[in-house]
N, C-alpha and C positions, 0 to 999 in steps of 0.2 A: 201674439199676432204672427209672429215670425214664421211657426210652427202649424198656421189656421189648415193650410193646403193638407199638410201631411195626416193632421185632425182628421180632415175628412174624407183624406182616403181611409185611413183605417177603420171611421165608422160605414162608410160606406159599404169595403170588403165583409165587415160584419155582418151588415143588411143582407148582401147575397148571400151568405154561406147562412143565415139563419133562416134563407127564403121569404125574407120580407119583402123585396122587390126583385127582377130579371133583370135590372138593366140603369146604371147609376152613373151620371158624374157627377166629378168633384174635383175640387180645385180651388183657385183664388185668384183675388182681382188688388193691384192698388193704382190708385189716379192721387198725385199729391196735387192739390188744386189750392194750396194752403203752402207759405214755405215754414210755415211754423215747426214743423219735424227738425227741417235747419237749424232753426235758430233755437232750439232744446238743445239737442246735440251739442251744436258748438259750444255752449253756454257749459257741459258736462262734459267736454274736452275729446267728447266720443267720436268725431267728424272728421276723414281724413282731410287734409290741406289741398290734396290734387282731386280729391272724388273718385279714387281707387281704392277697391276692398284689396288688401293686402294679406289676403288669408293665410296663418298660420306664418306667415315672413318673420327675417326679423328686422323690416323697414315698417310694419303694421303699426300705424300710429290713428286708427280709426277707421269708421265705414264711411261706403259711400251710396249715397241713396239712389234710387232709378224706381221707374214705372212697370209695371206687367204684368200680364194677364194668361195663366195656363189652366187647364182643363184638362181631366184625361179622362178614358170611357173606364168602365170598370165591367167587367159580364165573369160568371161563373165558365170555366174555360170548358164546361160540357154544352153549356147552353152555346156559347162564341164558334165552336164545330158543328155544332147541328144547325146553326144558320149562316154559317159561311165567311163566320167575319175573320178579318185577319187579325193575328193574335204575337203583338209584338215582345209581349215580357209578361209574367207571372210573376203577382206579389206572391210572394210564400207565408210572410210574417210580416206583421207591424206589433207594436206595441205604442202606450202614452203614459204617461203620470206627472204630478208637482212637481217642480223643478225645485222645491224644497227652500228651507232658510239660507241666505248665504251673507256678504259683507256687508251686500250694497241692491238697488235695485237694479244696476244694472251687471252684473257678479252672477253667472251660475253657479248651479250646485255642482258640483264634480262627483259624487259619490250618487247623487241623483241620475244623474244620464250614465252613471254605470248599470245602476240597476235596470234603466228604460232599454239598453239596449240589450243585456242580457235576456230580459222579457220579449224583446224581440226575437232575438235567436230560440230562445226557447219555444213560440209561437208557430217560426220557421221547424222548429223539428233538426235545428244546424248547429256544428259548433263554430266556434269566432273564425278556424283558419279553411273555413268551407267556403268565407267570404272574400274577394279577391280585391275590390274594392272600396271605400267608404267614400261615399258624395257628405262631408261635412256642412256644419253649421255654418264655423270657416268667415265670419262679418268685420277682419281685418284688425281686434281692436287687441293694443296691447295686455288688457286685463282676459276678457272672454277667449280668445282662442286660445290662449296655454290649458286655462282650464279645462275645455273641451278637447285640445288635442292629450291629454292626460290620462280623461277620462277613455280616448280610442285607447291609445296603447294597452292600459292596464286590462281591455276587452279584447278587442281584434288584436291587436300586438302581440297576445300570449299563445303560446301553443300551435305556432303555424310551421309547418314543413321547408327544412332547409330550401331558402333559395324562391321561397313563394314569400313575400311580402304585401302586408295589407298595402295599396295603393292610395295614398287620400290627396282630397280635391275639394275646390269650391269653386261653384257657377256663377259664386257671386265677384271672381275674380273677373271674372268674361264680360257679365252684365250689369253690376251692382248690384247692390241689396235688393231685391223688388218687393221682399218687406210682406205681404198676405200671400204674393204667389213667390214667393222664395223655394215654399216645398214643391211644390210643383214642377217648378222651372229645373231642379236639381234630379226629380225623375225621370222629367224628359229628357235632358240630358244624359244619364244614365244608357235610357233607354234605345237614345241616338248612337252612345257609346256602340253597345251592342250590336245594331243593325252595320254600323261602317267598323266593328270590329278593331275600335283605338279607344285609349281613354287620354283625352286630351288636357293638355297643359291647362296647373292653376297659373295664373301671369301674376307679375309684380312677389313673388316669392323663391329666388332663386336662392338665399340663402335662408334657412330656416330657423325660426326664430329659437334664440339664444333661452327663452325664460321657461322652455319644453325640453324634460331629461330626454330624448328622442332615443336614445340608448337603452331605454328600461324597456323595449317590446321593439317587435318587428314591424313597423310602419315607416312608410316612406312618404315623402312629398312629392308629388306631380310636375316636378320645375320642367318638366320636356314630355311630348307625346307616348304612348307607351303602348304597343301593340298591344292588344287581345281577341287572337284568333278564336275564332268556335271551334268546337269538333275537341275531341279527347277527355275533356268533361265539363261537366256545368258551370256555367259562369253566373257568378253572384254580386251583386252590388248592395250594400250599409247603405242607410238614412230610413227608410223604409227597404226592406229586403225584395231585391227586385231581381230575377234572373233569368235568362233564355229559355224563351219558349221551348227551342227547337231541337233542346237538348233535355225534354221533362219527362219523357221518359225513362230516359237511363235508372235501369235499377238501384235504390236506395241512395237517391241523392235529392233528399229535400220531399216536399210537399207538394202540391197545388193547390189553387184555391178551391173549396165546397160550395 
């Protein structure tokens, strides 16, 4: 469910680049009209105490749940020029797969979201340090986010150019979990990054959590705002591969979508 938004951008993008439709949203919705999600959680020790996602910290002692609702357009960016619309960020790549066998049900795979994300750059047509930033999974809890910040490093963490560091973050430090539209919420974000040109603080994580070798790859945490200017080359954001328009055409840097 975590994941439903990001689902279906990707099938979506597929739709248009395989000319099954002109013109696609997609996204996700949650309304908790039930406190039952609560009372699971807490009952599996998964629930932070204050109702703060403490993403990637090393205060992350559980998520915290919230409500919301995103939607993004999706158009082939030939068709989005020849009717005028305005064209905020270009996915280049997505990738999906099994999150695989792992401890427990709620335990990701680590070796699984290596391979999704690899799939995804490879999709993109990019290598790991082409990417400047990663909008993470990031749900605060002491078991899941080491696993996933592990799985960043040992991907985007390798092979990046002195002094460029992958940037990683979660929205769901800002908003809370909002659980169906989580993917969604995390592109728009991204994509707001881009237009005001910063990629804004994860909160509640100034110190990084203790149970991630952070040292095995070039990835940083977001504990404060962090410019990123346009102009000089393409700028790229992880979770679904999301980058500036206004810089797609620069010769051999990435993709567009078909």
């Amino acid at each position: 469910m975590c994941s439903s938004a990001l689902v279906a951008m990707h099938l979506a993008s597929q739709a248009l680049r395989a000319g099954e439709c002109d013109l696609a949203l997609a996204g996700g919705v949650t309304v908790m009209v039930t406190p039952a999600t609560f009372a699971e959680f807490d009952r599996q020790g998964g629930l932070a105490g204050d109702g703060r996602c403490k993403a990637y910290g090393a205060g992350a002692d559980g998520t915290g749940w919230s409500e919301g609702a995103g939607v993004v357009v999706l158009e082939r960016l030939s068709a989005a020029r020849a009717n005028g619309h305005r064209v905020l960020a270009l996915v280049a790549g997505s990738a999906v797969n099994q999150d695989g066998a792992s401890n427990g049900l709620t335990a990701p795979n680590g070796p699984s979201q290596q391979r999704v994300i690899r799939a995804a750059l490879a999709s993109a047509g990019l290598d790991a340090g082409d990417v400047d930033v990663v909008e993470g999974h990031g749900t605060g809890t002491e078991l899941g986010d080491p696993i996933e910040a592990q799985a960043l490093i040992a991907t985007y963490g390798q092979g990046r150019a002195e002094g460029r560091p992958a940037w990683l973050g979660s929205v769901k430090s800002n908003i809370g979990h909002t659980q169906a539209a989580a993917g969604a919420a995390g592109v728009i974000k991204m994509v707001q990054a881009l237009q005001h040109q910063m990629l804004p603080a994860t909160l509640h994580a100034q110190e990084p959590s203790p149970h991630v070798d952070w040292a095995a790859g070039d990835i940083r945490l977001l504990t404060e705002p962090v410019p990123w200017p346009a102009g000089g080359r393409v700028r790229r954001a992880g979770g679904v591969l999301v980058r500036d328009q206004r810089d797609e055409r620069a010769p051999g840097r990435g993709r567009s979508p078909r």
